[in-house]
C-alpha positions as CSV (number, residue, x, y, z in Angstrom):
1,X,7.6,-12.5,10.5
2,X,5.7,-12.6,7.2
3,X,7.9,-12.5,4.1
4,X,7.1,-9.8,1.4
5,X,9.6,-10.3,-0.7
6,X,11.6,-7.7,-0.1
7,X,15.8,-7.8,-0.6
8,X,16.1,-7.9,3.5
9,X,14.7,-8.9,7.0
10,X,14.5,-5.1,7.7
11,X,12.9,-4.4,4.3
12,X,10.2,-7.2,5.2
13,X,9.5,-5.9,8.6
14,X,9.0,-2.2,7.3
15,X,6.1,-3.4,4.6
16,X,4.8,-5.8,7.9
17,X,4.7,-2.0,9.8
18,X,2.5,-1.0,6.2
19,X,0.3,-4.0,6.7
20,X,-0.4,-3.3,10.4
21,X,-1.0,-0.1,10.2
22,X,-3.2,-0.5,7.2
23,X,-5.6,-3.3,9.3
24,X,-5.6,-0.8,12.5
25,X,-6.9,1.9,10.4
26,X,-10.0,-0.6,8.8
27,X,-10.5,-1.3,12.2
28,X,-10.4,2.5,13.6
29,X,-13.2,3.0,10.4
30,X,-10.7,5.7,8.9
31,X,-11.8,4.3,5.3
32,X,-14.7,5.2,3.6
33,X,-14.0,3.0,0.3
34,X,-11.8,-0.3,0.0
35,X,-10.1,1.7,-3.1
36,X,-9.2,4.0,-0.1
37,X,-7.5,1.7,1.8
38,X,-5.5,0.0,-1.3
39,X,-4.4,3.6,-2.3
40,X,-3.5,4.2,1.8
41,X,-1.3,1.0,2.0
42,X,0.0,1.4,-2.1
43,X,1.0,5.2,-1.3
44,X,3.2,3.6,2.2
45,X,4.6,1.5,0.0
46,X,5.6,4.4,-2.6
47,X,6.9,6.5,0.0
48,X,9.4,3.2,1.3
49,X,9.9,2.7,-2.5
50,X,11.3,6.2,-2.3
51,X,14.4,5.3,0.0
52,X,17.2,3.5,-2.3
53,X,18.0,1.0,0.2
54,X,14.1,-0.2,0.0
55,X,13.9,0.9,-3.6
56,X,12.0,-3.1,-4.6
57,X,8.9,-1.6,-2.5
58,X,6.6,-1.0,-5.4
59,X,8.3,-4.2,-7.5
60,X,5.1,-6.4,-8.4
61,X,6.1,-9.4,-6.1
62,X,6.0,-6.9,-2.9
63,X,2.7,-5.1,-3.7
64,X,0.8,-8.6,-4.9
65,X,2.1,-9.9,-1.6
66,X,0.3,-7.0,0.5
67,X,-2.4,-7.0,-1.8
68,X,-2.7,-10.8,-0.6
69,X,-2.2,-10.6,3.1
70,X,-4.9,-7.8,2.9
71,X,-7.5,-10.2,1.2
72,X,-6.6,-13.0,3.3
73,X,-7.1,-10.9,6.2
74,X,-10.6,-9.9,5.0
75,X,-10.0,-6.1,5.2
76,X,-11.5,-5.4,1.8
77,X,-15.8,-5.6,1.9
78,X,-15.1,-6.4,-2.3
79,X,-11.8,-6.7,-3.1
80,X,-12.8,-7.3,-6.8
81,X,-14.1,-3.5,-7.0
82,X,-11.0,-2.0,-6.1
83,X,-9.4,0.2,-7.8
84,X,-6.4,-1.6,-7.8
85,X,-4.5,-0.2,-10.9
86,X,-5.1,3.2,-9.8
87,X,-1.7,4.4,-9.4
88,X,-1.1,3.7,-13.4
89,X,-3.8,5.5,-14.9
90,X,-2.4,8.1,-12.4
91,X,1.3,8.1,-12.8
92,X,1.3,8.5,-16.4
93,X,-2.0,10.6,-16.8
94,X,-2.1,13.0,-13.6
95,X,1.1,12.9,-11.7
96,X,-0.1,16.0,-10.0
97,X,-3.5,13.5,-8.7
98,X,-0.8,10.5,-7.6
99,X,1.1,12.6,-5.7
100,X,-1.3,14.4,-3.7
101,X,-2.6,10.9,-3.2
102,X,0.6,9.6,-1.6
103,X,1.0,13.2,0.7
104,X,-2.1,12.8,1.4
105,X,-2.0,9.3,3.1
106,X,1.3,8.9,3.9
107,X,1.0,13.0,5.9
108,X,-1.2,11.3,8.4
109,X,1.6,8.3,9.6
């Protein structure tokens, strides 16, 4: 099992469920962008991140090491033009846009 630095085994395998899921649908072609598939596996991990017991979800060390796994795993055509920082701008600027972002991908799971 691949460690993503989260507090426990079950923790890890939840984000390893996030990673999975997130290749399957690059594979299924349900992407159109790469941004779109960053904010599809960044809005699982919000929505984990949301559950106290799994509340170090969205802690930097846990999103780099997705981030990661999805580069290594070639599942980004450009990973350097993703919008990777979208959920900042978003958060503090149009909390209305981030969360219809995260019902919006994590509706479909």
């Amino acid at each position: 099992m691949s460690e993503f630095a989260m507090f426990s085994d079950a923790g890890n395998q939840l984000v390893m469920v996030i990673y999975l899921d997130t290749v399957q649908l690059k594979i299924q072609g349900a992407f159109e962008t790469d941004t779109q598939l960053w904010q599809y596996a960044y809005s699982r991990l919000d929505q984990l991140h949301r559950d106290p017991v799994y509340a170090e979800a969205t802690d930097t060390e846990v999103r780099e090491t997705l981030w990661n796994q999805l580069v290594d795993a070639e599942m980004f055509t450009n990973w350097r033009q993703v919008d990777y920082w979208f959920y900042v701008d978003w958060i503090t600027t149009s909390p209305e846009m981030f969360k219809l972002t995260v019902d919006t991908y994590t509706s479909t799971c």
